[in-house]
N, C-alpha and C positions, 0 to 999 in steps of 0.2 A: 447950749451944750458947753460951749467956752468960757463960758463963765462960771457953770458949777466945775467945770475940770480946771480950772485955774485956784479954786476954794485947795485943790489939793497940788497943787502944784503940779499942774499936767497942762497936755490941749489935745485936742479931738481932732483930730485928720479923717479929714474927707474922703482922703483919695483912696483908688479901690486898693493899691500895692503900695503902701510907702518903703517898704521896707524889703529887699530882695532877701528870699527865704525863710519869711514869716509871713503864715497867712493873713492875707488882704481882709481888706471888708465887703460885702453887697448889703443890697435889700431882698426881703421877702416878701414880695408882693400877693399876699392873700386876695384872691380875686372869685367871685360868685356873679349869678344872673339871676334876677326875681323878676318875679311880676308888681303889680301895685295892690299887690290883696294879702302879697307877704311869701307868695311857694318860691321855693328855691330849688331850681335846675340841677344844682349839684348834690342834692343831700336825694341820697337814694329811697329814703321814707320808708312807712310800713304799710302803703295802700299799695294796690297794684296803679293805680295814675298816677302817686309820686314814681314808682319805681320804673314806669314806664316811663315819664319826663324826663328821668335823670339817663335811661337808655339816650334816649332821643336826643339830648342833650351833650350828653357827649359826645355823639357821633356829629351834630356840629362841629363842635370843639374841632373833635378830627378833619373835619374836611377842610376850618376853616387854615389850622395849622400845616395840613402838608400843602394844601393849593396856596397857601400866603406864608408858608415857611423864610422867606427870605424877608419880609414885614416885619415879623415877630423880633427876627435876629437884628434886623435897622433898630428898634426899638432901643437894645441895649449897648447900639457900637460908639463908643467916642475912646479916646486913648485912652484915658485911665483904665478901663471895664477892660482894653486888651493885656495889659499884666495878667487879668484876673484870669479871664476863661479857659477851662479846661485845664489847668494847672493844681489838679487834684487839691481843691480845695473849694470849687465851684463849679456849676455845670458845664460839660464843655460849651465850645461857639454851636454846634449841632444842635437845633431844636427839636425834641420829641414831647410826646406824650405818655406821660404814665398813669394808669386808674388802677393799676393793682393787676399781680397776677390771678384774682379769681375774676375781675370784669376783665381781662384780655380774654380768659377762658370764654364769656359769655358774648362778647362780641365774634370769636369765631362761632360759637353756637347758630348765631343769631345770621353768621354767611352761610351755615350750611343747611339753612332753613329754619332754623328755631323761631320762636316766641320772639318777643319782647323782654316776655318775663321769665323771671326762671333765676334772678341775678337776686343773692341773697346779702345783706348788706349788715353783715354778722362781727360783734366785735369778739373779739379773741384774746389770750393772754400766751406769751412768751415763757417757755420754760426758762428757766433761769441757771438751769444745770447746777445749782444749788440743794444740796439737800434741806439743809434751813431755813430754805428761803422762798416762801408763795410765788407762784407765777404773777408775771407783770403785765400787769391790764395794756393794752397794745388796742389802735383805733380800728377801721375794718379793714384796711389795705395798709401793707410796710409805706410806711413813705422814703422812698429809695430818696439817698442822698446824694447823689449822682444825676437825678435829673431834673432837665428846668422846669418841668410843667408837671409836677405830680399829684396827685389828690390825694388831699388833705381830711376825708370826710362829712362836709361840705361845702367846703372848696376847692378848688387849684390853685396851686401855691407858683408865681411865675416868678424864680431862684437866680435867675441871670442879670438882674438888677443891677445897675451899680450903687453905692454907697455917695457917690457925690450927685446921682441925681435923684430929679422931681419923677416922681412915682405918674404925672399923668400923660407923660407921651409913651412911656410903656402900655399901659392900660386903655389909651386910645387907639394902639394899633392891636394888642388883644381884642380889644370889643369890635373892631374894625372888622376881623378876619371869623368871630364868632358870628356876628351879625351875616356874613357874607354865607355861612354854611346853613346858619338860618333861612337863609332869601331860596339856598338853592335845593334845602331841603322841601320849602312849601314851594316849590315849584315847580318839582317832582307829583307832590301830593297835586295840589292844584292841574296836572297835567292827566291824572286819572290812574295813579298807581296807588298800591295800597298803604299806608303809615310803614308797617312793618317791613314791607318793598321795598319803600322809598331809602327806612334806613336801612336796612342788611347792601341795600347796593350804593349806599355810601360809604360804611365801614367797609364794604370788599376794595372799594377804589382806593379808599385812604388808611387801610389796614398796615402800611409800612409806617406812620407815620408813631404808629404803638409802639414804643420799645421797654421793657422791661427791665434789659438787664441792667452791666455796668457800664456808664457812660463815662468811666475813667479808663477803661482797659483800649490797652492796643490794638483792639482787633473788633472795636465800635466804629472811626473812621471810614473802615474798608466795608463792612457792614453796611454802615449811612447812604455809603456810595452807590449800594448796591440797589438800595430802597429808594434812591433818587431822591437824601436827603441833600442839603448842601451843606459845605462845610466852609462857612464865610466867617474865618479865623482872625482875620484881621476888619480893622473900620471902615479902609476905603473900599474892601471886597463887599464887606455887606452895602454899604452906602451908593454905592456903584448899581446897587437895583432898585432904589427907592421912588426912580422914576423913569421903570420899564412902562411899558403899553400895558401890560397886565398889572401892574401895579395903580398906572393912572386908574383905570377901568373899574376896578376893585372900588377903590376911594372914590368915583365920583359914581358909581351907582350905590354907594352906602351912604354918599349924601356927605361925605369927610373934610376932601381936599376937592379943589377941580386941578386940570392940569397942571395950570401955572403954579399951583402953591404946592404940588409935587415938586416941581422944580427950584423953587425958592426953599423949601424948606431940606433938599439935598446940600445947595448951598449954603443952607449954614450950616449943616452938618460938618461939610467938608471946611469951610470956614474955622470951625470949632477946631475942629483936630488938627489942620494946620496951625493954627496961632499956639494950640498947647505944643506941640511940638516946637514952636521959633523956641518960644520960653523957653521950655528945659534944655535944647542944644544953646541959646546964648548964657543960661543961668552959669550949666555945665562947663561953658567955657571959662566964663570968668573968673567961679571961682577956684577951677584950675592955675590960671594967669596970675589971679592974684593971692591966690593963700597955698596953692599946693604945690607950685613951682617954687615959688620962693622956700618954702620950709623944705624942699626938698634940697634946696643951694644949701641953705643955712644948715641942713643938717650933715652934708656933704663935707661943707667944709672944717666941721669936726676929726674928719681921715686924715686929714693932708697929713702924709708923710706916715699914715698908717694903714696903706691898703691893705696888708692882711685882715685888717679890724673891718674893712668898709663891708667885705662880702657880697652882697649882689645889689648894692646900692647903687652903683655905677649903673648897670646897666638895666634898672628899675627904675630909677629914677628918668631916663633917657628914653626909655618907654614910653613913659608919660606923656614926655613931651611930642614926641615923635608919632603917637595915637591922637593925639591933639592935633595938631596939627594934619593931620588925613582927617580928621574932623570936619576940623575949619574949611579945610579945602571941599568937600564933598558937599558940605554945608552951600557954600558959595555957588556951586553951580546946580542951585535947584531950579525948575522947570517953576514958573508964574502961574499959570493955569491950573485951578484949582485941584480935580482931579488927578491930573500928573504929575500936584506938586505932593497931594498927599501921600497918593504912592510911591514914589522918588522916597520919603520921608521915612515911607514905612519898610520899604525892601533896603534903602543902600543908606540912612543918616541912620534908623538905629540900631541896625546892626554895629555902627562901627562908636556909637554911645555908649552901647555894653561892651566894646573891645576898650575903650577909654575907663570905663568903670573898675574891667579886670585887670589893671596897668596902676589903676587908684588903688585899688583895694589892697594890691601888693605893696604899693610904698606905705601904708598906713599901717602893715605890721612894723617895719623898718624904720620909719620916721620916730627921733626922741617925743614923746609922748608931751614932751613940754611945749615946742617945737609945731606940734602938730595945729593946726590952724581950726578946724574944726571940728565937731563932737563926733566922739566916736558912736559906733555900733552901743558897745557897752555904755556909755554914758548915757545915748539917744533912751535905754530900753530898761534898763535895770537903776539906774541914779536912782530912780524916786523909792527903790525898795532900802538906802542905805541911811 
């Protein structure tokens, strides 16, 4: 990718937020379940055995999502992906499920005794409120862009991705907690209840884990909470469950991990996010120390002798230093211990990261632009259009 964006004088960033106030990047992770004869789980068909699979199949999905909700969320947690989530631009940290509001319709059907069948998998066109203008062919369900798990028509699209990583430890904890609703749905049936039984009394169990609406608005959290979703907003909060008792149990009856490698593989979670975290708090500091303090002296002493000119340079500049330094200090006394270090990292070093940032970003309107040590905003984002 680096090297065709270099043909134009660019480069490709990984990271999920490089840029504070410009949407990030993720992945889309288009994800489906088939057999070895080719049927697909997700695609509601036109027989009544596809359309009753893709029932049945879903309500996997459902169980395996709100019973291993906090799995799904470990999936996507390292620092970068927390810039990202929920910051009206990608789905929140909250995991839900979305199939459309006509199969939410048909999944309550289906609690209050219905069929299987009865779920019509019909594609449709959008008015366009145009006089001139045809209606726009639209798939069978809105794909709300607000949530992480929506279908796609035959598939589920899992939106919480980040952009700097490998698409296969999301997908093995998807397949991890779909296989798990699987095991627990045939063993329902295998227990003496009837298909249609077994699923109507697994969507009733897992029926909060549906959500439909906006998963940007204010009043989704309070909601989630209410449904006994979790809201593990940050990476050590999710990571912190990766190797519960019910998480170990999950994975070694799915045949995954066994215990120890729940616990090794928490480790380097936590490993990850700490060492990304040294980085940017020593990068941060340096090139404070060394290009943004200085340009801040050097532009300083341009005033001498013309404080009226200086304006709030003085005490902008002394910001700087003075946010740095509770930096440094706060930095200094972080806890060793993996877990404690990360959250240490996450509640009290970057909060005061972004108080260091909003101290920078004010001397860089201030600072002579010749002066100024490194690229701006403008330079970083528009240069290649001049």
């Amino acid at each position: 990718a680096n090297n065709e964006a270099a043909k134009l004088g660019l480069m490709v960033l990984f990271h999920e937020k490089p840029f504070a106030g410009i949407n990030g990047s993720g992945k889309h992770n288009n994800w489906s379940v088939g057999t070895d004869t080719g049927i697909n789980f997700f695609y509601p068909g036109k027989t009544d055995p596809a359309r009753e699979l893709y029932v049945i199949g879903v309500a996997s999905l459902a169980y395996g999502l709100m019973q291993h909700n906090d799995l799904v969320r470990c999936a996507v947690a390292h620092a970068g992906n927390d810039h990202r989530l929920g910051a009206q631009e990608a789905p929140p940290a909250i995991i839900s499920l979305y199939p459309g509001t006509g199969f939410e319709a048909h999944v309550d059907s289906i609690i209050a005794g219905g069929t299987l069948l009865g779920y019509k998998a019909e594609k449709k066109t959008a008015d366009t409120k145009a006089t001139a203008a045809m209606g726009a062919p639209c798939g069978v369900e809105d794909r709300n862009r607000t949530a992480p798990f929506p279908f796609c028509g035959n598939r589920f699209e899992f939106r919480a991705v980040g952009s700097s990583q490998n698409c296969s430890f999301p997908i093995a904890m998807v397949n991890t907690v779909m296989a798990s609703g699987m095991a627990h749905l045939a063993s329902l049936i295998e227990g003496g209840m009837s298909t249609r039984d077994a699923v109507a009394q697994i969507y009733k169990e897992n029926r909060d884990v549906i959500f439909t609406g906006n998963g940007y608005s204010a009043e989704w959290p309070e909601e989630a909470k209410k449904r006994g979703l979790p809201n593990l907003n940050t990476t050590p909060l999710a990571v912190a469950t990766f190797n519960s008792a019910k998480a170990k149990a999950v994975f070694e009856a799915m045949q995954v991990y066994s215990p120890e490698e729940c616990d090794a593989r928490q480790e380097v979670m936590l490993e990850s996010y700490n060492t990304t975290l040294d980085v940017e708090v020593n990068t941060l500091v340096r090139m404070i120390e060394t290009g943004i303090l200085p340009a801040c002296a050097a532009d300083m002493g341009k005033y001498v002798g013309l404080k009226a000119l200086a304006g709030e340079r003085d005490a902008t500049y002394t910001a700087v230093k003075k946010e740095t330094d509770k930096l440094k200090d706060l930095f200094s006394k972080k806890p060793h211990e993996l877990a404690a270090e990360a959250t240490y990292l996450c509640e009290k070093v970057k909060p005061q990261m972004a108080a260091v940032r909003a101290a920078v970003d004010k001397a860089e309107g201030l600072i002579d632009k010749d002066i100024y040590p490194y690229p701006t905003y403008e330079q970083l984002i528009y240069s290649h259009h001049s």
